[in-house]
C-alpha positions as CSV (number, residue, x, y, z in Angstrom):
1,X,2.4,-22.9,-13.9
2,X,3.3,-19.5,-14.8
3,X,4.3,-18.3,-18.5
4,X,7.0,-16.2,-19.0
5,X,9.6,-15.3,-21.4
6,X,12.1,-14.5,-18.6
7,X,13.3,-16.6,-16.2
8,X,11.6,-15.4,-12.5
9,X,13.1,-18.2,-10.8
10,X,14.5,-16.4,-7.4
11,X,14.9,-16.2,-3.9
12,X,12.3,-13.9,-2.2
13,X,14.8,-12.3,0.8
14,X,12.1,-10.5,3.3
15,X,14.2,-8.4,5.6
16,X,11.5,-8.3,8.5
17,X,10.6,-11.8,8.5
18,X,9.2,-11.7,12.2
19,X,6.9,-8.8,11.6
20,X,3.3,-7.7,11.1
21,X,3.5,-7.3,7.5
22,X,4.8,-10.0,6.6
23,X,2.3,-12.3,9.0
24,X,-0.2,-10.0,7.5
25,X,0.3,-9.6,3.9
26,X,3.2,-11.1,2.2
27,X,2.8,-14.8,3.6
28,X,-0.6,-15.2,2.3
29,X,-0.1,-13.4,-0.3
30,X,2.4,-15.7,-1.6
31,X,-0.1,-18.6,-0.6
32,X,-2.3,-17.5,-2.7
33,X,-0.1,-17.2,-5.8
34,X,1.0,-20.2,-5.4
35,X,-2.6,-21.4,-5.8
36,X,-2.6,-19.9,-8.5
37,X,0.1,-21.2,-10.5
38,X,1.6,-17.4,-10.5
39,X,4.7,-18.4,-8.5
40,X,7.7,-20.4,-10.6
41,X,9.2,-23.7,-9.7
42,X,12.3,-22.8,-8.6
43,X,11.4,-20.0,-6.2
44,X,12.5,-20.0,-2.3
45,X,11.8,-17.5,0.4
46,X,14.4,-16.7,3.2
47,X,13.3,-15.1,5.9
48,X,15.3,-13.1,8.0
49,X,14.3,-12.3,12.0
50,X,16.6,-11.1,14.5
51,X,14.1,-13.0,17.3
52,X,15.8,-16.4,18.3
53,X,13.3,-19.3,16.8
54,X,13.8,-22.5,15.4
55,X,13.1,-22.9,11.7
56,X,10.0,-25.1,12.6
57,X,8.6,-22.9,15.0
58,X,8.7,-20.3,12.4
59,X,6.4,-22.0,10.6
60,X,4.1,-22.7,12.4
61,X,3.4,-19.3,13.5
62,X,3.4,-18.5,9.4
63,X,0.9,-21.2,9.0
64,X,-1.5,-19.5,11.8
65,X,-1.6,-16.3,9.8
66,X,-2.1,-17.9,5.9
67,X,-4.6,-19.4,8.0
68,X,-6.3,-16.5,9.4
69,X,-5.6,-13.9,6.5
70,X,-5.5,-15.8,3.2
71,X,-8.4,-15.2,0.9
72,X,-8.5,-18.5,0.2
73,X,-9.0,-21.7,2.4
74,X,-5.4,-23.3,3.3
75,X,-5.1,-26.7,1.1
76,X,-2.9,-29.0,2.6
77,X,-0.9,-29.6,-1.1
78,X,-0.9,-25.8,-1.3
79,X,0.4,-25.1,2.1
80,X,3.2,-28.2,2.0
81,X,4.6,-26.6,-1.1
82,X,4.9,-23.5,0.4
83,X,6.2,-24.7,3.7
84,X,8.9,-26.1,1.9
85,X,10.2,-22.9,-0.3
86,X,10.3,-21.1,3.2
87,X,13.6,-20.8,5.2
88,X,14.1,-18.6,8.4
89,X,17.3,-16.7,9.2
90,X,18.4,-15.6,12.5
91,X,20.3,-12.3,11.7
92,X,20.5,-8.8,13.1
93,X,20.7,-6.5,9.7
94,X,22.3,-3.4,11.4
95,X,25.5,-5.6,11.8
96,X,27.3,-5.4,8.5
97,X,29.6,-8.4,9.0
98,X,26.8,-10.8,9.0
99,X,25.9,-9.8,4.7
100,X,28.7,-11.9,3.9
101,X,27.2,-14.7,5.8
102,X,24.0,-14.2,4.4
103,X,25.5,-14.1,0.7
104,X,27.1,-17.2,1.4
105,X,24.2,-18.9,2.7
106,X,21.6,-17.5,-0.2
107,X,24.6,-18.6,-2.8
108,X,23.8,-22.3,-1.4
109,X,20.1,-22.1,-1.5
110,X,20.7,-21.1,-5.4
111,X,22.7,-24.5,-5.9
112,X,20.2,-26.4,-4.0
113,X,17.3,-25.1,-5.6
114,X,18.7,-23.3,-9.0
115,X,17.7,-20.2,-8.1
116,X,19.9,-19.1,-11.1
117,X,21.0,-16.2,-8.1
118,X,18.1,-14.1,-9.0
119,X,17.0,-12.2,-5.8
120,X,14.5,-10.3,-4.9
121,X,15.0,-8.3,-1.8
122,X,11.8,-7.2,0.2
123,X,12.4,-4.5,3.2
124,X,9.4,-5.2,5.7
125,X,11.0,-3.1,7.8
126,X,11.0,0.2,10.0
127,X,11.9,3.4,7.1
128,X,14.4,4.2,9.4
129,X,16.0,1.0,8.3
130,X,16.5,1.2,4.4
131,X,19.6,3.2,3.9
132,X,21.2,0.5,6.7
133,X,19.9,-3.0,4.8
134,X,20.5,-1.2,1.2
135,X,24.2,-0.1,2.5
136,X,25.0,-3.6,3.9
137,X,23.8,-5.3,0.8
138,X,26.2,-3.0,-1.2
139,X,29.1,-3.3,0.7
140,X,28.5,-7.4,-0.1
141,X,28.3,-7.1,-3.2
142,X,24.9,-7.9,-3.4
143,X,23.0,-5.6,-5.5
144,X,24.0,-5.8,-8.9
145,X,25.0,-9.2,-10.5
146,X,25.8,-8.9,-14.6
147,X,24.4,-12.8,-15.1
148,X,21.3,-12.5,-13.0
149,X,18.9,-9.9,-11.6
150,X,18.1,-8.5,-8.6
151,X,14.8,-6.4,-7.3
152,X,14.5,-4.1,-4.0
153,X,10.9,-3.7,-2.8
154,X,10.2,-1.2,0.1
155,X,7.0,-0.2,1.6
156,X,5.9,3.4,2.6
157,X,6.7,5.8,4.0
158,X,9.4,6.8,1.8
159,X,10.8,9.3,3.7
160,X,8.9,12.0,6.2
161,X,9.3,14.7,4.0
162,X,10.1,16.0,0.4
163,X,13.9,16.2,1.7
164,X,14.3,12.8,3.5
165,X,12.5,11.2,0.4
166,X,15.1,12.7,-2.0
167,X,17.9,11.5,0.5
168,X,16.5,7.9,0.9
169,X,16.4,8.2,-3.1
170,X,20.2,9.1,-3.6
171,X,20.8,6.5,-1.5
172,X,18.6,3.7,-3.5
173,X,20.0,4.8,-6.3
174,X,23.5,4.8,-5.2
175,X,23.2,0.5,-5.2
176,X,20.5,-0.4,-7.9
177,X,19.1,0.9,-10.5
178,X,15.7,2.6,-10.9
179,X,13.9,0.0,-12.8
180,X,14.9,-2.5,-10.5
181,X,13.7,-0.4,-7.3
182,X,9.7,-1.3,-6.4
183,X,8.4,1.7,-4.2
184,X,5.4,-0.5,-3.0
185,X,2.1,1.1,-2.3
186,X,0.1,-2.5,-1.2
187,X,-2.9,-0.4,-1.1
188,X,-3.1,-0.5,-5.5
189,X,-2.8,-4.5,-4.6
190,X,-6.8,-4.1,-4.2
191,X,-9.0,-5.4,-6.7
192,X,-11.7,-2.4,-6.8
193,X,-8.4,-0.1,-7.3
194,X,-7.0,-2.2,-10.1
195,X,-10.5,-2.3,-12.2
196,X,-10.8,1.9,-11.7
197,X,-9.2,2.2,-14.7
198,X,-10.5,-0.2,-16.4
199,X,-14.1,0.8,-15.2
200,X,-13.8,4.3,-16.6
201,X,-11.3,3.9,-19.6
202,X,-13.4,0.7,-20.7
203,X,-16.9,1.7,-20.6
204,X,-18.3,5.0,-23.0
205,X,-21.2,6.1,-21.1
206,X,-19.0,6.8,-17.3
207,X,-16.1,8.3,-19.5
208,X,-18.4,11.0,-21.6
209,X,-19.8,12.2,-18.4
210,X,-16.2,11.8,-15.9
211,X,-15.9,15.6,-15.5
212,X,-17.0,19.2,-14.1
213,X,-19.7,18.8,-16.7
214,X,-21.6,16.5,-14.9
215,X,-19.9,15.6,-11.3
216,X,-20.9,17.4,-8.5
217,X,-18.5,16.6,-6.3
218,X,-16.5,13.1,-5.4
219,X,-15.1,11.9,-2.4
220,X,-12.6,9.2,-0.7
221,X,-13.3,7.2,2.2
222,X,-11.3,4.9,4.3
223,X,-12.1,4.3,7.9
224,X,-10.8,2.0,10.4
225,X,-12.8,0.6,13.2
226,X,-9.3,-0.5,15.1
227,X,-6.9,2.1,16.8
228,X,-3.0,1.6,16.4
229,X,-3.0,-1.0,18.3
230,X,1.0,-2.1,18.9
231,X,2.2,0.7,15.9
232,X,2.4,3.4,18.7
233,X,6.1,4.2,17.5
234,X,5.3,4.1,13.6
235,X,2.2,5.6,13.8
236,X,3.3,9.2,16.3
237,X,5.5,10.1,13.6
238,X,3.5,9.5,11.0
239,X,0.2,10.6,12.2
240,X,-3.1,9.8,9.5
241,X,-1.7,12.4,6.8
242,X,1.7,10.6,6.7
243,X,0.2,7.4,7.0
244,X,-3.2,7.2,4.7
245,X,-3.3,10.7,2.8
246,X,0.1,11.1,0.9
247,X,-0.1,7.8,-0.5
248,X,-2.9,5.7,-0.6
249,X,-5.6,8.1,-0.8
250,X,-3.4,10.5,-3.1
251,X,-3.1,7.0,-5.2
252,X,-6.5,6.5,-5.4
253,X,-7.6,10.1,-6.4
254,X,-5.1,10.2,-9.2
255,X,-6.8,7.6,-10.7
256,X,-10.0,8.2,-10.7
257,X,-8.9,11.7,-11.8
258,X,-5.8,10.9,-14.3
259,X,-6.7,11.5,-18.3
260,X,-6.4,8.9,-20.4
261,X,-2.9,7.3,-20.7
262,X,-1.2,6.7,-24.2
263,X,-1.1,2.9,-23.6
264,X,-1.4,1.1,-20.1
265,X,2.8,0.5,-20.1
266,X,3.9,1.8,-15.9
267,X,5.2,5.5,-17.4
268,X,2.6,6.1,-19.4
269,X,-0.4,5.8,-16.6
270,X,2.5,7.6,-14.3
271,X,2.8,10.4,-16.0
272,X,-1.0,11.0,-16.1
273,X,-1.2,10.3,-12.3
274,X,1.8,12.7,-11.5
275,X,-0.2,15.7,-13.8
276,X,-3.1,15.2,-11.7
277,X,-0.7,16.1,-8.5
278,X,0.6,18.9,-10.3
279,X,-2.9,20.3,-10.6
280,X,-4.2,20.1,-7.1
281,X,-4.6,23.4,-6.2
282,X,-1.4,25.0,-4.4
283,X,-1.3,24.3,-0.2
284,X,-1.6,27.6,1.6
285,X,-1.7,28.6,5.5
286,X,-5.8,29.7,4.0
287,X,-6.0,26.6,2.5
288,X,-5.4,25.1,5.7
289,X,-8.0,27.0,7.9
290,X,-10.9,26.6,5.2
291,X,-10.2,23.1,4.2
292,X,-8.5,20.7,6.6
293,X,-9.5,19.1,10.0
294,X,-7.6,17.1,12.5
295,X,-8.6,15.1,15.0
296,X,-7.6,11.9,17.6
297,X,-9.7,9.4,19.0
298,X,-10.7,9.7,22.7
299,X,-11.7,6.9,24.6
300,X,-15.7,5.3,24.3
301,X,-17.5,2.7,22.8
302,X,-17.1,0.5,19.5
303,X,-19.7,-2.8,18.9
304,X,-20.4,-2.7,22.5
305,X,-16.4,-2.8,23.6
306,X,-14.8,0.3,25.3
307,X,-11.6,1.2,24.2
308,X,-8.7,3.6,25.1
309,X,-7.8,7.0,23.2
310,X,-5.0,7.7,21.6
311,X,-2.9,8.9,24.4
312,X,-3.9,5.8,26.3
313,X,-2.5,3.6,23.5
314,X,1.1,1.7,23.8
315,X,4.1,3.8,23.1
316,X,2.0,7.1,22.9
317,X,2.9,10.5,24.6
318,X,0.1,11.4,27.2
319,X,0.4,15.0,26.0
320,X,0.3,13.9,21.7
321,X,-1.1,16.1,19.3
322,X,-0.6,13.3,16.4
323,X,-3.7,13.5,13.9
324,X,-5.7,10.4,13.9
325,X,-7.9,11.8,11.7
326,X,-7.6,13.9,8.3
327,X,-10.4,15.5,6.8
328,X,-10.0,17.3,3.5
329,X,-11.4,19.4,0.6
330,X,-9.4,20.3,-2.6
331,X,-9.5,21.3,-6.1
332,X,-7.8,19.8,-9.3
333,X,-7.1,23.0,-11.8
334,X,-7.2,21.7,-14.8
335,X,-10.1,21.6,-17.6
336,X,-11.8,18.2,-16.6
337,X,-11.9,18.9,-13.1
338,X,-12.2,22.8,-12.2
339,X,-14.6,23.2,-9.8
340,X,-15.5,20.5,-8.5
341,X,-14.5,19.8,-5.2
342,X,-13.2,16.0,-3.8
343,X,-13.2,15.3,-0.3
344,X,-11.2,13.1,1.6
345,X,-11.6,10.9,5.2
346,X,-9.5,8.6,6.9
347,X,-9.2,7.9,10.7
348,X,-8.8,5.2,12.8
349,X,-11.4,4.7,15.4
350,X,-14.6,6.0,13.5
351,X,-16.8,3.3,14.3
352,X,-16.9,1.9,11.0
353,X,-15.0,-0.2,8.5
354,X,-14.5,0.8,5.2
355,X,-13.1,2.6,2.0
356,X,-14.9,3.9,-1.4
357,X,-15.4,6.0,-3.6
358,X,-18.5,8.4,-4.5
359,X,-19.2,10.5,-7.5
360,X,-22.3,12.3,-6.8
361,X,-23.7,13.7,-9.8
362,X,-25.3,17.4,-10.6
363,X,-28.9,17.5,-9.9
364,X,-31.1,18.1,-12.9
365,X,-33.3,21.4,-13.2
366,X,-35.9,22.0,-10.9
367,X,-38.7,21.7,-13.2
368,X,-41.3,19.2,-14.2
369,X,-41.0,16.4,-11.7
370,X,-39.0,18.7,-9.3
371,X,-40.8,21.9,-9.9
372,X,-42.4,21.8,-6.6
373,X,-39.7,20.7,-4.4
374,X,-36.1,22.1,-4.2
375,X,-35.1,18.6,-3.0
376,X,-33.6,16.0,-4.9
377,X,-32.0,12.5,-4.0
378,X,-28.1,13.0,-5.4
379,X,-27.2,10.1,-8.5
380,X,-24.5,8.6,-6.8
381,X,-22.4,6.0,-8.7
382,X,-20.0,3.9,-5.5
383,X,-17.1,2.0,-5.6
384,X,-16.6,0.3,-2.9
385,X,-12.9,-0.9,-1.9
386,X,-13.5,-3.0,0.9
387,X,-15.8,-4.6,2.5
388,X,-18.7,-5.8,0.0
389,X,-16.2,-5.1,-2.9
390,X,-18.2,-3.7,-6.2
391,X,-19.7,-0.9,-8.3
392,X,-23.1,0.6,-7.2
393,X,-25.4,3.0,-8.4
């Protein structure tokens, strides 16, 4: 069982109960925890789905996706303890009169279970939907409790733009406050991306030669063999830049970027991610032409299977000029990095599955062994994300 000096017993409220992440992601990720011993004793999950199921049915269909996207094999002991934290609740979340229902009935799941009214609110939602769920849970007076504590966890994107994302943060901030607000970027949930730090802060001989010095160049991969599939809405106004670029892969380059943090607490390695935005070199209409390509799937061939484009997808404009794919060059200006040049891909519908990391290393001088060839096979040292997780050089 899980040690802690506080008190995490809770109720896990999953706004988007129904959905694709949470069948996806969150389901079997609490599985999983709960193998191992990471998730407390008094700890229930209410589910909230505006679709019109019974409790069991519910269920079911959650036990068909721990069983097809846990890491782990479903143990019946396992499963049975989770199937019994799990609730489901029919509500529509754009009404407001229904919160005070919902307080009511989370208020007797905490007597039942002693969920000591601890919450922890988890928005698996559509964005456009946070500032309507945050508001309702305010106006309920269920944000802010002085004997207990709550959390509120939203996914990205947060916001479409620099403006929108300082709206949605008034808004946030309006109900909790910011040490209880999780912006979520699942992507860091990763093991490969977790051990990047540890990989270069932990081992002498990567760190002495992790700059300018001796790097060539690095780049960031992460392809997707599916297209969008049923995400036609989400994805045409997000498009691959909204969707992979400004978070995940921005995520992932400040890391293996960042200096080295004055101790691993969350602001510390924060503020050594945010300087390594502040360096990349400034965004011009030049920029753009030299350095950035878009593209969209057509329709042709993957594994033998033909599949649509883009514009033949659900929910997609025949006429779309939404960017399925981003590629990208750019520069960090600072002394570590300056001059060396990371590039970036991510698309859906490239014909392969994949994300890592390369740092190619400077060739040597072309003498001795290369004095009669200009040609030299690059040192490359990968770090590969998914599949065939690990470190290769």
């Amino acid at each position: 069982m899980i040690r802690n000096d506080k008190d995490l017993s809770a109720i896990l409220v999953i706004f988007g109960g129904t959905g694709d992440l949470t069948h996806r992601k969150l389901m079997p990720a609490l599985y999983n925890m709960l193998l191992d011993g990471l998730v407390p004793e008094n700890f229930r999950v209410v589910s909230i789905g505006r679709r019109d199921k019974t409790e069991e049915e519910y269920k079911k269909e959650i036990r068909a996706s721990v069983e097809k996207h846990s890491r782990n094999k479903v143990d019946e002991s396992i499963w049975s303890r989770l199937n019994d934290m799990i609730t489901y609740y029919r509500f529509d979340f754009r009404e407001y009169d229904g919160y005070l229902m919902l307080k009511k009935y989370l208020e007797e799941i905490d007597e039942k279970a002693n969920t000591k009214s601890n919450r922890i609110y988890y928005l698996a939602v559509a964005p456009e939907y946070f500032e309507t769920i945050v508001h309702g849970l305010h106006i309920a007076d269920m944000a802010r409790k002085e004997s207990s504590w709550s959390r509120l966890v939203i996914e990205k994107p947060f916001g479409k733009d620099l403006k929108t994302a300082r709206q949605l943060n008034q808004k946030l901030l309006e109900v909790f406050d910011e040490k209880s607000i999780y912006r979520i970027d699942h992507y860091l949930g990763k093991e490969m991306i977790q051990n990047i730090m540890v990989l270069r802060f932990s081992n002498s001989i990567f760190e002495a030669i992790w700059n300018n010095r001796f790097i060539d160049n690095i780049q960031i991969s992460l392809t997707e063999k599916l297209g969008v599939g049923s995400r036609g809405n989400y994805y045409e106004n997000s498009g691959a830049m909204r969707d992979m670029v400004q978070n995940h892969i921005m995520q992932i380059l400040s890391l293996v970027a960042m200096e080295p943090p004055v101790n691993l607490k969350t602001d510390s390695i924060r503020t050594e991610k945010l300087k390594v935005i502040e360096a990349i070199e400034d965004i011009t209409p030049e920029f753009l032409r030299e350095n950035v390509v878009f593209g969209q799937y057509g329709k042709g061939v993957i594994d033998g299977n033909p599949v649509v484009g883009y514009r033949e997808e659900e929910n997609i404009p025949k006429d779309s000029n939404t960017e399925t794919l981003v590629a990208m060059k750019l520069h960090i200006n600072n002394f570590r990095w300056a001059g060396t040049p990371f590039y970036i891909r991510t698309g859906k519908r490239l014909g392969t599955y994949g994300a890592e990391i390369v740092i190619q290393f400077k060739d040597l001088p072309n003498i001795l062994y290369f004095k009669d060839s200009n040609i030299q096979e690059p040192n490359l040292l990968v770090i590969r994300i998914q599949p065939n997780v690990g470190v290769f050089f």
